[in-house]
C-alpha positions as CSV (number, residue, x, y, z in Angstrom):
1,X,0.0,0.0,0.0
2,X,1.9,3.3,-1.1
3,X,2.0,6.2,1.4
4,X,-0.4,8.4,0.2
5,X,-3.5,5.5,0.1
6,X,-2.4,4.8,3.8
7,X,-3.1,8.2,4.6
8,X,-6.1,8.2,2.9
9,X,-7.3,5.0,4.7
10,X,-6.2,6.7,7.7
11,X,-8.6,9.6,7.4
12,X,-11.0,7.8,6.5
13,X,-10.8,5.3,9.5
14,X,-10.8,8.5,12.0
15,X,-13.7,10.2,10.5
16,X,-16.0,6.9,11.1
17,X,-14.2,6.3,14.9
18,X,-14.3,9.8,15.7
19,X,-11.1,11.2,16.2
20,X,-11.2,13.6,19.2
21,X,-10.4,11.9,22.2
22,X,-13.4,12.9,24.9
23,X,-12.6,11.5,28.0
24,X,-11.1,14.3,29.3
25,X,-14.0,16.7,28.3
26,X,-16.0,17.8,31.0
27,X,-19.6,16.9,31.5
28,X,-22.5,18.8,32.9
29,X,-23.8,18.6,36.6
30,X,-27.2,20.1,35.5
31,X,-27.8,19.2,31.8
32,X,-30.2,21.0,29.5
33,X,-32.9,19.1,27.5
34,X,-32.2,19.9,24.3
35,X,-35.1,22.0,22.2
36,X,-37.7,20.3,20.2
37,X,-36.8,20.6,16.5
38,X,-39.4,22.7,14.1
39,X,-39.8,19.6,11.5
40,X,-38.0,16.4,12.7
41,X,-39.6,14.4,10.1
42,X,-37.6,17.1,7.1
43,X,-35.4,14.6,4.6
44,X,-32.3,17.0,5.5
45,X,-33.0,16.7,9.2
46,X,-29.9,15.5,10.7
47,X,-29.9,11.9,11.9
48,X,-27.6,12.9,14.8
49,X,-30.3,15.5,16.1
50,X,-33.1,12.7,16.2
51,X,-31.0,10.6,17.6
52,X,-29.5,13.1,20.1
53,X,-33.1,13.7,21.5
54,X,-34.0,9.8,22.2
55,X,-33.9,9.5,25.8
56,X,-35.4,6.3,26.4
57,X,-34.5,3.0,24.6
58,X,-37.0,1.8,21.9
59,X,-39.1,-1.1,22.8
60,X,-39.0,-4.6,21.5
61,X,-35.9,-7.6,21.1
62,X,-32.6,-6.2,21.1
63,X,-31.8,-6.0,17.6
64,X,-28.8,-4.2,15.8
65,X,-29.2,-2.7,12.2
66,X,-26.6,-1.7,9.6
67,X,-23.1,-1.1,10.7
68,X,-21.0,0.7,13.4
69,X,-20.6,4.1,11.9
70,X,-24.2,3.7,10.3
71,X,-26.7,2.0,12.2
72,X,-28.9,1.8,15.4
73,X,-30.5,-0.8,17.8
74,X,-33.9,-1.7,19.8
75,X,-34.5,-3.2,23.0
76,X,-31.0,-1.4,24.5
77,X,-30.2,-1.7,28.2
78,X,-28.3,0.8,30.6
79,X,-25.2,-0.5,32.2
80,X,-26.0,0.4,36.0
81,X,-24.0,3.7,37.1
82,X,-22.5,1.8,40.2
83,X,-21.7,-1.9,40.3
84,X,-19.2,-3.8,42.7
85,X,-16.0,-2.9,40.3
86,X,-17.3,-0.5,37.7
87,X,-18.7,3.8,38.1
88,X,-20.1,4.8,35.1
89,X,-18.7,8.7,33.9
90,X,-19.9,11.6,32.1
91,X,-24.0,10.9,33.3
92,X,-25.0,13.9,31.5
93,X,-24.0,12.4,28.0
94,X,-26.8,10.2,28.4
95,X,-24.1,7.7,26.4
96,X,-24.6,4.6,29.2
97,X,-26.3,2.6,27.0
98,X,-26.0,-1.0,24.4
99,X,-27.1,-4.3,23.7
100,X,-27.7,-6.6,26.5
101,X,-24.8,-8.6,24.8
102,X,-22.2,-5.3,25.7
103,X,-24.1,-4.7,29.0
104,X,-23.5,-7.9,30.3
105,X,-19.9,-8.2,28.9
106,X,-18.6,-5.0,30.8
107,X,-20.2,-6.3,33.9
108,X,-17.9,-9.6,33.5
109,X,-14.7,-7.9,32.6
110,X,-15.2,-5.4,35.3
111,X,-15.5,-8.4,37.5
112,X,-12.3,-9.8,36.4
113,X,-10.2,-6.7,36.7
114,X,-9.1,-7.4,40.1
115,X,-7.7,-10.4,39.1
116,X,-4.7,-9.1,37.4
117,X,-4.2,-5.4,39.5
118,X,-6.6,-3.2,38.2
119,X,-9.3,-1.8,40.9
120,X,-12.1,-1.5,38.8
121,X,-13.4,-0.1,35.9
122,X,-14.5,3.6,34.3
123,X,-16.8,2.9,32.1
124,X,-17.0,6.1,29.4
125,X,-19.2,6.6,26.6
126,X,-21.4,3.3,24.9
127,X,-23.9,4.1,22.6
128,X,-27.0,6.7,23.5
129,X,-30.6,4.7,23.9
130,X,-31.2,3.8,20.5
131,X,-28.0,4.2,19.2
132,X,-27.3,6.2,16.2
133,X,-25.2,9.1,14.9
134,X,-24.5,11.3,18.0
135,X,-24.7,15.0,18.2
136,X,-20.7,15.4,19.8
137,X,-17.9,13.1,19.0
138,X,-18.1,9.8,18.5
139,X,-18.8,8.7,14.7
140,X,-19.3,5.3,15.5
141,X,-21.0,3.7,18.8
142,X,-24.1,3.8,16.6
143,X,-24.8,-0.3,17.2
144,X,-24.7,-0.7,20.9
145,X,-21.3,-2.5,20.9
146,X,-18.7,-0.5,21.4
147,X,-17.6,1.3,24.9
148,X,-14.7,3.2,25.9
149,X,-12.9,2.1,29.1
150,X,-11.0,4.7,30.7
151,X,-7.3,4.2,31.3
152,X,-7.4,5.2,34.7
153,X,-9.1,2.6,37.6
154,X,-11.4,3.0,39.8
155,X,-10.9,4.8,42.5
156,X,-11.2,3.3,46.1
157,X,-14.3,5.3,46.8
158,X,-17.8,6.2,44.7
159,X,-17.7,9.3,42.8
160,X,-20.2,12.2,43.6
161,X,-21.5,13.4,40.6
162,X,-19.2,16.4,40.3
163,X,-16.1,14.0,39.9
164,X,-17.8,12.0,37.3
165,X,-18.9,15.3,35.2
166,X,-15.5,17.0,35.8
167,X,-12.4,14.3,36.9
168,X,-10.2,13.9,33.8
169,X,-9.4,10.5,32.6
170,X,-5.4,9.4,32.5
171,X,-3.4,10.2,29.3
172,X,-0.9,7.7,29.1
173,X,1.3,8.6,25.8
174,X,4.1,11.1,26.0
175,X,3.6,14.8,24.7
176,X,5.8,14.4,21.7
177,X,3.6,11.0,20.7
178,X,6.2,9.0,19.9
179,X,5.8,6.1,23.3
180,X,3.8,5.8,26.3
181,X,4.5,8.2,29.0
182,X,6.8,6.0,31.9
183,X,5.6,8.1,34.6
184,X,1.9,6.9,34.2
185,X,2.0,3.9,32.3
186,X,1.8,0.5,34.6
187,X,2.4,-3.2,33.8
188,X,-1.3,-3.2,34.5
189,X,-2.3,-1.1,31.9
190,X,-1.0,-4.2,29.6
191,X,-3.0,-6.2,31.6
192,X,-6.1,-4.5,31.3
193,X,-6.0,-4.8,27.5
194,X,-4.5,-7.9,27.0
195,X,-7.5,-9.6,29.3
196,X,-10.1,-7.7,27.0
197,X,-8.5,-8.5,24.2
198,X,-8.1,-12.3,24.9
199,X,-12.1,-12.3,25.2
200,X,-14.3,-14.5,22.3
201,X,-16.7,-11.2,22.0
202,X,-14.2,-8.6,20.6
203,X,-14.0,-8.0,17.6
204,X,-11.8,-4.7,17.9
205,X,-9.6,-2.3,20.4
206,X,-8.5,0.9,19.6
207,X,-5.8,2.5,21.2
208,X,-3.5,5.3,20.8
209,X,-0.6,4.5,18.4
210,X,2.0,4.9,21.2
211,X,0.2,2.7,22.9
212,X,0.0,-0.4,20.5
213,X,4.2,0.2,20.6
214,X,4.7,-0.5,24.2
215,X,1.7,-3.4,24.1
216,X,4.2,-5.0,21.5
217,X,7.6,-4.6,22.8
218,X,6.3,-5.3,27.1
219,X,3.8,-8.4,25.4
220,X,6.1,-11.2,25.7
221,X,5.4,-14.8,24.1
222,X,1.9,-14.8,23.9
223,X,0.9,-12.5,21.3
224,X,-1.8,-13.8,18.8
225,X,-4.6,-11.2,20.9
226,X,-2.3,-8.4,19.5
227,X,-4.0,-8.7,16.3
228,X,-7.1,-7.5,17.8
229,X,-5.2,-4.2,19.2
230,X,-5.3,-1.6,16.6
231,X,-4.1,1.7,16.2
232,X,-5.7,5.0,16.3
233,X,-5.1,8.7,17.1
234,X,-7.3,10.3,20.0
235,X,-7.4,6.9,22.1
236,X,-4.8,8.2,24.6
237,X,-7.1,8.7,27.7
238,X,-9.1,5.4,26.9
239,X,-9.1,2.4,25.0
240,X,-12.1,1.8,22.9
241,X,-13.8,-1.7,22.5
242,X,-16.0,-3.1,20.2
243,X,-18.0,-6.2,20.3
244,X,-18.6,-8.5,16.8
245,X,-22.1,-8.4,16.2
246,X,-24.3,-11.5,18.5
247,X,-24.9,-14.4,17.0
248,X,-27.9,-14.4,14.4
249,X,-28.3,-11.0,14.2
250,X,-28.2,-10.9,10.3
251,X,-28.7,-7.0,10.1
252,X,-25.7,-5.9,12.0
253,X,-22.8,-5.7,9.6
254,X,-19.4,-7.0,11.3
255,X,-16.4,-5.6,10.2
256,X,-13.5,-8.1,8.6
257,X,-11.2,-9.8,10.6
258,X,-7.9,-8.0,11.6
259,X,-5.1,-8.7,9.3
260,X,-3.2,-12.2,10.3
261,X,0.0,-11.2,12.6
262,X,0.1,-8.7,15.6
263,X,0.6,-5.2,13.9
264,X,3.6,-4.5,15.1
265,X,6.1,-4.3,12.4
266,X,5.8,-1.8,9.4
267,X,2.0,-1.8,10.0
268,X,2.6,-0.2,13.3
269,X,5.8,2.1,11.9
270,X,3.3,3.8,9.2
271,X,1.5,5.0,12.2
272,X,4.8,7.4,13.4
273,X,5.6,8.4,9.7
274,X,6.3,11.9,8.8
275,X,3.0,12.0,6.7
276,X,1.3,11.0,9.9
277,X,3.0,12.9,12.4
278,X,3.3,16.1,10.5
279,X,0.8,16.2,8.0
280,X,0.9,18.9,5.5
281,X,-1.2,21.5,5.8
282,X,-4.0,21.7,3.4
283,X,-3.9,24.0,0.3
284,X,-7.5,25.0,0.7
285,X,-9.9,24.8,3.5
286,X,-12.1,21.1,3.7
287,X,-15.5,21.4,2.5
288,X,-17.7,20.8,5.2
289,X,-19.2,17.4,4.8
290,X,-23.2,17.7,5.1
291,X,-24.7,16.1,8.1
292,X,-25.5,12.4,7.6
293,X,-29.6,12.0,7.5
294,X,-31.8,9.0,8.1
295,X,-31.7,8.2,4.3
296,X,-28.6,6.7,5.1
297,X,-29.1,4.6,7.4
298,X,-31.0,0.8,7.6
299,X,-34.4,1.5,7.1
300,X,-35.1,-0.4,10.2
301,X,-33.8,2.6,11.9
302,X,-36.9,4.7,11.4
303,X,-39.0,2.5,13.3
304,X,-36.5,2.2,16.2
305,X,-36.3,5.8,16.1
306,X,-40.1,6.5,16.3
307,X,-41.2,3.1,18.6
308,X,-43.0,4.3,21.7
């Protein structure tokens, strides 16, 4: 793959994660409902402002439909705000919720984190109720099976609401990007992931660049779960998991394996390129890409959107 169509997949892959990293944005104590809109049901209504405003998860079997930049799901569950090794963060986001497949799976590797050092789990942003394009961030979490996992634990007491909305997650790469930061990075960091990884469910985790370096070089001899561990910019605070699609659910698209190998030869190297790491800047200013609208996604999604 020459240079220039790497850094063309590489955009592409950041605008369909999301690139910015949120987990150290603040929240709000005392959230806002957001405003009706004049004429939701408008072709050119933005997806991610119909979305936005579903506070309650549509009725029926948990279902996911289309894919996880594009799609939505039904009979979505909250992962509880306080279990015996997880705290849920950023409440006002209203982003606490998934599948019962990802629900249940963060309640069992939160319960396995004190098994290898790690006090417990801070569970970040999932998916909103019924999924969707979101209003802030996140291009993908539209299917109910991804969640970001801070890369700080738990602390030894529950959070007041204030140190959810306003407590910054850990950022655990270096300020020139180039390697994890020594000072903050632990052996259990490794742990963390590795266990994750090592799971049937996961399809995917996305980490920081800098990150994926020092999972290679500290992973030892076991390393066929590396393949799972891919790079991306922004996942410096968290890493970011994403579940393969449950068993026959045939309208939720997986993604294709990860290639054979761990990623950590010129695969990983691309990542700390020049083109990469000091992109040139562009000659003229990016036309804003419109607003994705519920013509694109499954048509399934406009009864999960409207169910009652």
């Amino acid at each position: 793959m020459t240079l220039r169509l790497r850094l063309a997949t590489f955009l592409l892959l950041g605008s369909c994660l999301g690139l910015p990293a949120a987990a150290q944005d603040r929240g709000s104590v005392n959230p806002k409902p957001l405003p009706p809109l004049a004429n939701p049901d408008a072709p050119d209504t933005p997806a991610k402002a119909l979305f936005g405003r579903a506070t309650t998860p549509a009725p029926g079997p948990a279902q996911a439909y289309g894919s996880y930049a594009k799609g939505c799901f039904s009979g979505g569950e909250a992962l509880a705000v306080d279990g015996p090794t997880w705290q849920v963060m950023r409440l006002s986001r209203n982003r606490t919720w998934g599948t019962p497949p990802l629900v249940d799976f963060l309640e069992r590797l939160a319960a396995k984190a004190p098994r290898i050092g790690w006090n417990g789990l801070l569970v970040g942003d999932m998916s909103q109720p019924r999924g969707g394009p979101m209003l802030t961030g996140h291009a993908s979490h539209q299917l109910g099976l991804d969640a970001d996992i801070w890369l700080t634990p738990m602390p030894d007491h529950r959070m007041s609401r204030v140190e959810r909305e306003e407590t910054s997650a850990t950022n655990v790469v270096r300020p020139d990007r180039l390697d994890i930061d020594p000072q903050v990075w632990t052996p259990e960091h490794l742990k963390l992931i590795r266990m994750t990884a090592q799971e049937r469910e996961v399809a995917r985790i996305f980490v920081n660049p800098a990150i994926k370096k020092a999972l290679c070089r500290e992973a030892g001899g076991d390393r066929a779960w590396l393949s799972k561990v891919r790079p991306m910019y922004g996942h410096n605070y968290h890493y970011h998991i994403r579940l393969a699609c449950p068993a026959g659910q045939d309208q939720c698209g997986d993604q294709a394996p990860p290639p054979s190998g761990d990623g950590c030869g010129e695969e990983l190297a691309y990542w700390f390129s020049d083109a990469i790491m000091n992109p040139k800047p562009a000659t003229k200013p990016p036309r804003p890409k419109p607003p994705m609208t519920m013509a694109a996604l499954p048509t399934a999604c406009r009864a999960v959107l409207k169910a009652r």
